[in-house]
PLY file of the C-alpha trace (Angstrom):
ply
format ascii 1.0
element vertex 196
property float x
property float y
property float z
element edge 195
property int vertex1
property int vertex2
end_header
8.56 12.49 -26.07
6.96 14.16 -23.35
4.73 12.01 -20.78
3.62 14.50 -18.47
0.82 15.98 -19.85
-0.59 12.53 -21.14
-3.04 10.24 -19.19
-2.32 7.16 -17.85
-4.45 5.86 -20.45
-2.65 7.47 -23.50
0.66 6.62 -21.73
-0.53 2.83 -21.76
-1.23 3.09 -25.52
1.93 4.06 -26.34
3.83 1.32 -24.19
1.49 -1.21 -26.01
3.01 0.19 -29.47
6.50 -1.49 -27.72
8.03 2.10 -26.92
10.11 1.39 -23.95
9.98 4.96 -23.15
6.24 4.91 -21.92
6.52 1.75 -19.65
9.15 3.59 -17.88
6.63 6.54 -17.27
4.15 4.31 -16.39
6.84 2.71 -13.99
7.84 6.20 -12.84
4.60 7.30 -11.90
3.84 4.08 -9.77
6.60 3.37 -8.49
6.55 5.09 -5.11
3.03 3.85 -4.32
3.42 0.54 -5.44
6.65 0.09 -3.09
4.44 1.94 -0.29
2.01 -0.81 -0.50
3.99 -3.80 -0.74
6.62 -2.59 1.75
3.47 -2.29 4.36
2.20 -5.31 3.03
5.55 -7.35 4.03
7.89 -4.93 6.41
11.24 -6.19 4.58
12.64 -3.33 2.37
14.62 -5.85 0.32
11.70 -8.32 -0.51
9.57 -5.42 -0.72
11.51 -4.31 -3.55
11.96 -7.74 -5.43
8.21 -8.12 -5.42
7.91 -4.18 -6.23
9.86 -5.58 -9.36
8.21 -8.44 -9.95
4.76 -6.50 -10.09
5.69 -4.09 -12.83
7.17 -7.09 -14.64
3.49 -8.59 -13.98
1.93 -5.21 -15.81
4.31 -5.85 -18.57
3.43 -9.22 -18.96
-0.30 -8.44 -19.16
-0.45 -4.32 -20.75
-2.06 -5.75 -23.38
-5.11 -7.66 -21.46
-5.17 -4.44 -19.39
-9.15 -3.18 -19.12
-9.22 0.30 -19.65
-12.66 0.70 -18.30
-11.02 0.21 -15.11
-8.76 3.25 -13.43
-5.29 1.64 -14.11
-4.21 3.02 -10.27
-6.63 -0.34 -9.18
-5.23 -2.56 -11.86
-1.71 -1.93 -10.35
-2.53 -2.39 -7.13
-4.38 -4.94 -7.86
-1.36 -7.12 -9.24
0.69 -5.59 -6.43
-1.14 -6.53 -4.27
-1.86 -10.13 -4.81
2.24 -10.37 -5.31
2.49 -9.46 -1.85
-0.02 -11.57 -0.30
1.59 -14.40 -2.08
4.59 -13.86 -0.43
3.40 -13.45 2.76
1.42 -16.91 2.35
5.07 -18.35 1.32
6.73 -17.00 4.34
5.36 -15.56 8.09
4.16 -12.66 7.68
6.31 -9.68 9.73
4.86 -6.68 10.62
2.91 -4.06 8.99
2.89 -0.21 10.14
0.89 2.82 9.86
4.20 4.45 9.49
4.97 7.51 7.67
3.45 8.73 4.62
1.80 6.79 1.96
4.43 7.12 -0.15
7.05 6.54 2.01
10.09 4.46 -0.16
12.40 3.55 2.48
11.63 2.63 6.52
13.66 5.46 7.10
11.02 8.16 5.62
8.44 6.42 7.69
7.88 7.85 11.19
5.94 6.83 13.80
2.99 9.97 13.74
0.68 8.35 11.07
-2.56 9.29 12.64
-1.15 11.40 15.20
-1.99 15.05 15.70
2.10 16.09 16.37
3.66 19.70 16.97
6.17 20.76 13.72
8.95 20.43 16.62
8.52 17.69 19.18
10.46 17.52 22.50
12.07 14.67 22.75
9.60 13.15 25.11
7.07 13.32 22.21
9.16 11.96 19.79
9.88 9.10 22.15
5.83 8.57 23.08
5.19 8.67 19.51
7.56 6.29 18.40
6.13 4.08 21.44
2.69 4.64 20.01
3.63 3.63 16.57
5.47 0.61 17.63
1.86 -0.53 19.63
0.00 -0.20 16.67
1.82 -1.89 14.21
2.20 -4.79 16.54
-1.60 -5.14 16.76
-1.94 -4.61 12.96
0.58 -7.56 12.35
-1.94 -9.48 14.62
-4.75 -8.84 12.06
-5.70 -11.29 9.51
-3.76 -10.43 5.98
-7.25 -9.24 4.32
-7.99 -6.86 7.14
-4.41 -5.42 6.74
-4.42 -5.31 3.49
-7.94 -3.46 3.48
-6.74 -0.94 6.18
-3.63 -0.24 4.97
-5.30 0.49 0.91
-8.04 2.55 3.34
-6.58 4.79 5.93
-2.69 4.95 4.53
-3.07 4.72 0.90
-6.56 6.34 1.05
-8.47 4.82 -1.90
-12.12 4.24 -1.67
-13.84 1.98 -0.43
-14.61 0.98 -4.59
-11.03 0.98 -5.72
-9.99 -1.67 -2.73
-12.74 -3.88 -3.63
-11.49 -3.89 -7.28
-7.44 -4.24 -6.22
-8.67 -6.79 -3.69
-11.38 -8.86 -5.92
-13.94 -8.61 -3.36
-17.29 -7.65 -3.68
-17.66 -3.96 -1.95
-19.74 -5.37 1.09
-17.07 -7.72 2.30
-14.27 -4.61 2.19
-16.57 -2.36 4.10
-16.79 -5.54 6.78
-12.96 -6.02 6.50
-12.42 -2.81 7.41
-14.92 -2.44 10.10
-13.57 -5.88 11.41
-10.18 -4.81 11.51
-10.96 -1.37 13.31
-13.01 -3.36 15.49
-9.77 -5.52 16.67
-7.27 -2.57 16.16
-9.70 -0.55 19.00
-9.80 -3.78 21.39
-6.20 -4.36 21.53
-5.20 -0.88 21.93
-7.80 -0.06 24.32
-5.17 -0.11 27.02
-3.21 3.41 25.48
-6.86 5.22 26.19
-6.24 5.17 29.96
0 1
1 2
2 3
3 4
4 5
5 6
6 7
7 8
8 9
9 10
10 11
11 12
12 13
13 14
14 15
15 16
16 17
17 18
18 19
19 20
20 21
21 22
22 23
23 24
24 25
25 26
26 27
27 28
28 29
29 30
30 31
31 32
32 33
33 34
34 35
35 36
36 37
37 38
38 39
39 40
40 41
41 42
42 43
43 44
44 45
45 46
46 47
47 48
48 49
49 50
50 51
51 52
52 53
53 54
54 55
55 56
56 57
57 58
58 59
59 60
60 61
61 62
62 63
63 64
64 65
65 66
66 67
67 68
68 69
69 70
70 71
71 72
72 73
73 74
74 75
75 76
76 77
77 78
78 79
79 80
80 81
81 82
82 83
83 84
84 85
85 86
86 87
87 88
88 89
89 90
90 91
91 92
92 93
93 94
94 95
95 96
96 97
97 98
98 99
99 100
100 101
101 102
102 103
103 104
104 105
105 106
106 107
107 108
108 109
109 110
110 111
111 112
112 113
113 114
114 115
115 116
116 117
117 118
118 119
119 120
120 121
121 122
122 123
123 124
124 125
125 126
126 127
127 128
128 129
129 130
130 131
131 132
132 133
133 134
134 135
135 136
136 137
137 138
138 139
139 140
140 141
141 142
142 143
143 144
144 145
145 146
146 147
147 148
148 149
149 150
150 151
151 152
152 153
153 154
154 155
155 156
156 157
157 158
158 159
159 160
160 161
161 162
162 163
163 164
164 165
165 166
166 167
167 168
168 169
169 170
170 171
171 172
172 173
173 174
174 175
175 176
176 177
177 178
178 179
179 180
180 181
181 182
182 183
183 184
184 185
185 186
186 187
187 188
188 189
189 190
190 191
191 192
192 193
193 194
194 195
């Protein structure tokens, strides 16, 4: 059968029928973003991907109490999400960078311009700034609480609205906005030493 030109919502019909076939489209259509998140979530490729696992195992588990009211992007990163954060309250959290793009699978896609206005073909001077610049501000965001991380990350990487995080987070909408102002709030103070 052919996926593509179904919804997410038809798709998710069809793998509550028991057809194998559309739980791995669903699967292949979230997989990148779901490893984006969690890998910025933890900073550990490996566990990254064991919990990337364990969250589409969670979807499996639970198609069938699945809302479809709700946009089944949130839903996902929803469970995702609170796989992560579990981990992270298991073990120290690491780091957590605004490297790369939002879909980046592996550390080595990531680079260190996230945010940064770069030239197609930077000297290596740039490169070397940027990857100093980069370094800076993941080291303040792995100083943040795990909320305010998680917020910024779903925010300014991932770019969902402000709605969608407060659904994938559980959080009433007022408390994200706050999160995320927080967060910028203590992101701007620590790095207010790269302005000079």
């Amino acid at each position: 059968m052919n996926y593509e030109r179904l919804t997410d919502q038809e798709v998710i019909e069809l793998a509550r029928e028991g057809r194998q076939s559309a739980f791995r489209e669903l699967v292949d259509r979230y997989q990148r973003p779901v490893f984006s998140l969690v890998y910025r979530m933890v900073r550990d490729r490996e566990l990254a991907e064991d919990l990337a696992q364990d969250s589409f195992i969670k979807v499996l588990n639970a198609l069938d109490r699945y809302d479809p009211s709700f946009k089944f992007s949130s839903w996902i990163f929803k469970i995702a999400h609170n796989t992560a954060l579990d981990a992270l309250r298991r073990k120290q959290p690491v780091t957590l960078s605004l490297d790369g793009s939002p879909h980046a699978t592996t550390p080595d896609e990531a680079s260190a311009t996230a945010f940064m206005a770069v030239s197609p073909d930077p000297s290596p001077e740039d490169h070397a700034a940027n990857r100093e610049l980069g370094e800076e501000i993941e080291r303040a965001l792995a100083t943040l609480r795990p909320e305010y991380r998680t917020a910024i990350v779903l925010f300014h990487l991932e770019g969902h609205p402000y709605e969608e995080i407060a659904r994938v987070m559980e959080l009433p909408l007022g408390t994200v906005k706050t999160f995320i102002h927080r967060g910028r709030k203590e992101l701007r103070a620590q790095l207010a030493h790269l302005r000079c």
